[in-house]
NUGU-453061 format. One record per residue (C-alpha): residue in three letters; y, x, z; residue number from 1. Coordinates in nm, 4 decimals. Layout:
BEGIN
+------+----------+----------+----------+-----+
: rest :       py :       px :       pz :  nr :
+------+----------+----------+----------+-----+
:  ala :        Y :        X :        Z : NUM :
...
+------+----------+----------+----------+-----+
! end
This chain:
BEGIN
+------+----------+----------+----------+-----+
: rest :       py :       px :       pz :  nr :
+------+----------+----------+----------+-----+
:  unk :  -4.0662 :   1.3072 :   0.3001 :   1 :
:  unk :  -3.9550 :   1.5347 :   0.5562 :   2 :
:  unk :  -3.7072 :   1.6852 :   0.2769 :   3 :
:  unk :  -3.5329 :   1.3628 :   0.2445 :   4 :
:  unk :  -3.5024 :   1.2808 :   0.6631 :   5 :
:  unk :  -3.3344 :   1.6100 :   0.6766 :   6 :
:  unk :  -3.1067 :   1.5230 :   0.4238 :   7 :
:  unk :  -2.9554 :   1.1939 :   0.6146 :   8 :
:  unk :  -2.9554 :   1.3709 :   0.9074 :   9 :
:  unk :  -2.7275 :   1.6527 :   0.7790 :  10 :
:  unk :  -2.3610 :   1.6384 :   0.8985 :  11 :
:  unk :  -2.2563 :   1.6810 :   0.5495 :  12 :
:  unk :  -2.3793 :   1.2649 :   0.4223 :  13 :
:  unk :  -2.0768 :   1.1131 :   0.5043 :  14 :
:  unk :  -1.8145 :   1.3071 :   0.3640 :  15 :
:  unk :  -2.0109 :   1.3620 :   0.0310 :  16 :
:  unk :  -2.0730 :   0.9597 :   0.0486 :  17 :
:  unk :  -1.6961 :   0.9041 :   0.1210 :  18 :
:  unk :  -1.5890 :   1.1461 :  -0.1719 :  19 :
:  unk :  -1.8176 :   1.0208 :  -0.4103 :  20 :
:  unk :  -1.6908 :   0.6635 :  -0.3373 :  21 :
:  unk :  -1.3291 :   0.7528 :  -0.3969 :  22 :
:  unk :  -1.4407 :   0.9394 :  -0.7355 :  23 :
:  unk :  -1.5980 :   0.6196 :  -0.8352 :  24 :
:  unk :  -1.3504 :   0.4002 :  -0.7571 :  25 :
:  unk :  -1.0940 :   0.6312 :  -0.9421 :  26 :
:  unk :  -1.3466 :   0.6522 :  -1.2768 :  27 :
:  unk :  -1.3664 :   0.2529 :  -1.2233 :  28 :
:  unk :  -0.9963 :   0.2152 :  -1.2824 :  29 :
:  unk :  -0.9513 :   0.4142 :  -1.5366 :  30 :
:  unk :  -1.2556 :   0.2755 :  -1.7530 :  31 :
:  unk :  -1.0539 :  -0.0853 :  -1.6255 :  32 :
:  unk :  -0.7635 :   0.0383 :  -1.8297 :  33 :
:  unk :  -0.9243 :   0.1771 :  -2.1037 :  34 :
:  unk :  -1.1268 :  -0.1397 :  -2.1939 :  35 :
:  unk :  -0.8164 :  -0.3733 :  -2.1035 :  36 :
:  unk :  -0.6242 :  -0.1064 :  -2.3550 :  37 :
:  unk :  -0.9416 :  -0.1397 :  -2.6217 :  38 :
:  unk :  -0.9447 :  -0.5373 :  -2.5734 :  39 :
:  unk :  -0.5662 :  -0.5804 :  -2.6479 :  40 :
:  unk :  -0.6131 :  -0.3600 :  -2.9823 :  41 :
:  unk :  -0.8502 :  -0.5564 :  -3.1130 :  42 :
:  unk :  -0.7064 :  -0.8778 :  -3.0737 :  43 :
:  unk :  -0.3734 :  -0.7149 :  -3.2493 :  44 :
:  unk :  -0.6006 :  -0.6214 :  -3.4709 :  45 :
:  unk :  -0.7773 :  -0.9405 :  -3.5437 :  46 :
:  unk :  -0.4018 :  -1.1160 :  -3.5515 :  47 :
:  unk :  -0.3189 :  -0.8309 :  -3.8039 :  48 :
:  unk :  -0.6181 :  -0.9813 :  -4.0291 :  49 :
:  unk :  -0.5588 :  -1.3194 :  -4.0543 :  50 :
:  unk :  -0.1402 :  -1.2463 :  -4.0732 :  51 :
:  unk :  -0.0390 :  -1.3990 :  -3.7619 :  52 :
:  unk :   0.2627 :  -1.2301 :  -3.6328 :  53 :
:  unk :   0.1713 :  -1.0212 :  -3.3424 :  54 :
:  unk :   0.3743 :  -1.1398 :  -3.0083 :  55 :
:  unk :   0.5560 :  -0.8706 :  -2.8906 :  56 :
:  unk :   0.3680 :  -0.6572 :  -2.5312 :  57 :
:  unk :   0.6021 :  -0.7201 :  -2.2257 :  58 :
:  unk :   0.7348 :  -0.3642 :  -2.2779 :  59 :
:  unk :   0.8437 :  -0.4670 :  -2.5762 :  60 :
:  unk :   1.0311 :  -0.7778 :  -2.4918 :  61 :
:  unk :   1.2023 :  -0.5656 :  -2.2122 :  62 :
:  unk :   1.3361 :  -0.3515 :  -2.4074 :  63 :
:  unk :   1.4503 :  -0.6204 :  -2.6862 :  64 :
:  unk :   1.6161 :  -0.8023 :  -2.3677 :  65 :
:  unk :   1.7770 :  -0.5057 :  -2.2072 :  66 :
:  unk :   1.5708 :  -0.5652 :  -1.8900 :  67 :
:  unk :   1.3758 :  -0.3100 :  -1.6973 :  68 :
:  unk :   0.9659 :  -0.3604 :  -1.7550 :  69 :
:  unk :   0.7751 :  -0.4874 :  -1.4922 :  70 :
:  unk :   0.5760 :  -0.2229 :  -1.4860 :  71 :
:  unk :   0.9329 :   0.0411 :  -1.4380 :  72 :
:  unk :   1.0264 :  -0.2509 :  -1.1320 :  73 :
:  unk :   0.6983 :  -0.2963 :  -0.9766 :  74 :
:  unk :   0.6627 :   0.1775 :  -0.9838 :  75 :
:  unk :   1.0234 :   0.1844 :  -0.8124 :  76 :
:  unk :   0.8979 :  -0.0535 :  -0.5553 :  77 :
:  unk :   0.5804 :   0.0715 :  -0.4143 :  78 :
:  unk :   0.7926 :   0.4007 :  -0.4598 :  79 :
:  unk :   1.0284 :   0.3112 :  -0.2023 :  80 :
:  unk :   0.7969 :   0.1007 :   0.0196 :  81 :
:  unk :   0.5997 :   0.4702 :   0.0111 :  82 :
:  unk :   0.8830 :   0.6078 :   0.1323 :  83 :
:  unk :   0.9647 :   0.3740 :   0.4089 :  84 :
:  unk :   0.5794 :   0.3759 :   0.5299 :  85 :
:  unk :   0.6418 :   0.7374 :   0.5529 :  86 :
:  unk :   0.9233 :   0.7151 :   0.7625 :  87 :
:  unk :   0.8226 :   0.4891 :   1.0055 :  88 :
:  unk :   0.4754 :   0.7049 :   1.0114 :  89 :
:  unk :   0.7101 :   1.0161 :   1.0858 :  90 :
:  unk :   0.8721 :   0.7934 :   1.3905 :  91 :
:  unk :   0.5715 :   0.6822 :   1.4908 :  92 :
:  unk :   0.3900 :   1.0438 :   1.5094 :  93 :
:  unk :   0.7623 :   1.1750 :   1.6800 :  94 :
:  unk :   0.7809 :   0.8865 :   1.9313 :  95 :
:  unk :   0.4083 :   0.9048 :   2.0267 :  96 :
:  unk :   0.4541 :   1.3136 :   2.1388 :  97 :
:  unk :   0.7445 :   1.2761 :   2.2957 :  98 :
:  unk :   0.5767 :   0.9674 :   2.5236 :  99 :
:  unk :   0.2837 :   1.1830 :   2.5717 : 100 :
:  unk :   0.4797 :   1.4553 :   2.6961 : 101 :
:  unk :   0.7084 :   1.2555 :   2.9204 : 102 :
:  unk :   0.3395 :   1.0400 :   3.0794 : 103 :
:  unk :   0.1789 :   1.4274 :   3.1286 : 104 :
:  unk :   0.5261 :   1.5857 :   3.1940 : 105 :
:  unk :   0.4024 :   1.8788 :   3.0342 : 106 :
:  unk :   0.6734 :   2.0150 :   2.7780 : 107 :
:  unk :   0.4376 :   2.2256 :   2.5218 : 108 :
:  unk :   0.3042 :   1.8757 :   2.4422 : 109 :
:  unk :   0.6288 :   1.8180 :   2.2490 : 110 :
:  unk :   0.5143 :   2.0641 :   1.9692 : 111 :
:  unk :   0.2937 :   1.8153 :   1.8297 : 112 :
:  unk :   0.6064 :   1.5773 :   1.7576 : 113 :
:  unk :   0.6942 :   1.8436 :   1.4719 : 114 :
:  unk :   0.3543 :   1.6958 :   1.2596 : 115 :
:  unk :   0.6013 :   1.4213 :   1.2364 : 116 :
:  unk :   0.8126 :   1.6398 :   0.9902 : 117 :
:  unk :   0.5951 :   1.6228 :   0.6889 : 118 :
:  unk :   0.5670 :   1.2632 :   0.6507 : 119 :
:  unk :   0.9126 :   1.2614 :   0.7394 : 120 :
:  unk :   1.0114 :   1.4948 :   0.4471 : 121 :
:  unk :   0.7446 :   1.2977 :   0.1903 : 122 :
:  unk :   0.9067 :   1.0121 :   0.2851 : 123 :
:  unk :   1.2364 :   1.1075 :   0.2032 : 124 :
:  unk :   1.1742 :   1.2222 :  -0.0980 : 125 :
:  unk :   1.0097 :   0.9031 :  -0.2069 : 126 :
:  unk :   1.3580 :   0.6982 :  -0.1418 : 127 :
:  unk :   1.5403 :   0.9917 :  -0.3249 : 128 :
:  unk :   1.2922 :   0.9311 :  -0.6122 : 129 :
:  unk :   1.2998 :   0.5563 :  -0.5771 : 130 :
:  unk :   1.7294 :   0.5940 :  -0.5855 : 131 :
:  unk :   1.6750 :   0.8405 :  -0.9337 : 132 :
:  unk :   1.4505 :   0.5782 :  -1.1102 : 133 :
:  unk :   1.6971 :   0.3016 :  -0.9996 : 134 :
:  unk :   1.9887 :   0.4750 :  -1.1374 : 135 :
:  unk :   1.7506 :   0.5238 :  -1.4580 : 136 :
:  unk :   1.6883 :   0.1833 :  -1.4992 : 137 :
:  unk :   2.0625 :   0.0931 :  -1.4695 : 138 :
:  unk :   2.1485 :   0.2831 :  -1.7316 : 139 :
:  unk :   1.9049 :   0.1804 :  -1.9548 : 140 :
:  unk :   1.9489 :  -0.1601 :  -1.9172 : 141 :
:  unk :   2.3386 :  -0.0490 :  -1.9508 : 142 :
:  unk :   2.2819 :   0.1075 :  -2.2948 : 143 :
:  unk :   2.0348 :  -0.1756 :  -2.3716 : 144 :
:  unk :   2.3009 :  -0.4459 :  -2.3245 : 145 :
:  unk :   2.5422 :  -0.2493 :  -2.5013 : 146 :
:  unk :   2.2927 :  -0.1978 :  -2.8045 : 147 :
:  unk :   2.2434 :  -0.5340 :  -2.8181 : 148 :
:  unk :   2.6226 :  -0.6467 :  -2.8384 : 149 :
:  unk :   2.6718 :  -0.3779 :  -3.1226 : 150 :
:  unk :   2.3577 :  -0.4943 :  -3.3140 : 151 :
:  unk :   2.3441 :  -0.5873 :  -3.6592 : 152 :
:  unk :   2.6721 :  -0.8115 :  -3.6589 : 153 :
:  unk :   2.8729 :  -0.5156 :  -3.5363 : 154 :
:  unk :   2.7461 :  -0.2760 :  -3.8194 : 155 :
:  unk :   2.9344 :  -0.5426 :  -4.1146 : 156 :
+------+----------+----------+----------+-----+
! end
């Protein structure tokens, strides 16, 4: 008994609790996918069987319509809102030290506004990365459209 009050009294409970959590929640979502993955199988499957023709997935139908997939669009997004979370975080962090050091007037106070930096640099690179997939999905849906137009008329 005494083993176990020592054991929630140790400094160490909460961050094992709070890493264990995040493991779980990250083996959660992946056994999510997995199943929802197994689940849509089967019922291809099962429409394989009886000779129903299987409806095309939605990353199918984006590529027959030349369209970026949701999934592609909905990436780029919370890429770029990332990035802009970063930025104003960087801002933030800058704004706050340089307040700080004006309230306290004491100058070495101002070093701190350089943690602003790194989520200032993350955060650029997300919008660069967000730009590169854009341009990516432009010229896919580019070639796509063009593909289409030269389908199987054009090869007569």
């Amino acid at each position: 008994m005494e083993m176990s009050s020592e054991f929630m009294n140790s400094p160490f409970v909460i961050p094992v609790a709070g890493c264990l959590t995040g493991l779980g929640i990250a083996v959660a979502g992946i056994w999510s996918s997995v199943r929802t993955r197994e689940i849509q199988s089967q019922e291809r499957l099962a429409a394989i069987a009886r000779g129903v023709p299987i409806p095309p997935t939605t990353e199918e139908l984006a590529i027959i319509h030349g369209k970026p997939s949701v999934d592609s669009t909905r990436r780029r997004g919370n890429v770029r809102r990332g990035g802009i979370v970063l930025l104003g975080t960087a801002f933030g962090l800058i704004l706050f030290f340089i307040t700080l050091a004006t309230v306290l007037q004491e100058r070495n106070v101002l070093c701190g506004a350089a943690v602003g930096l790194i989520p200032f640099g993350i955060g650029v690179g997300l919008l660069i990365d967000a730009r590169i997939q854009t341009r990516e999905i432009e010229e896919a849906t580019a070639q796509g459209s063009g593909f289409r137009a030269q389908g199987p008329e054009g090869t007569r």
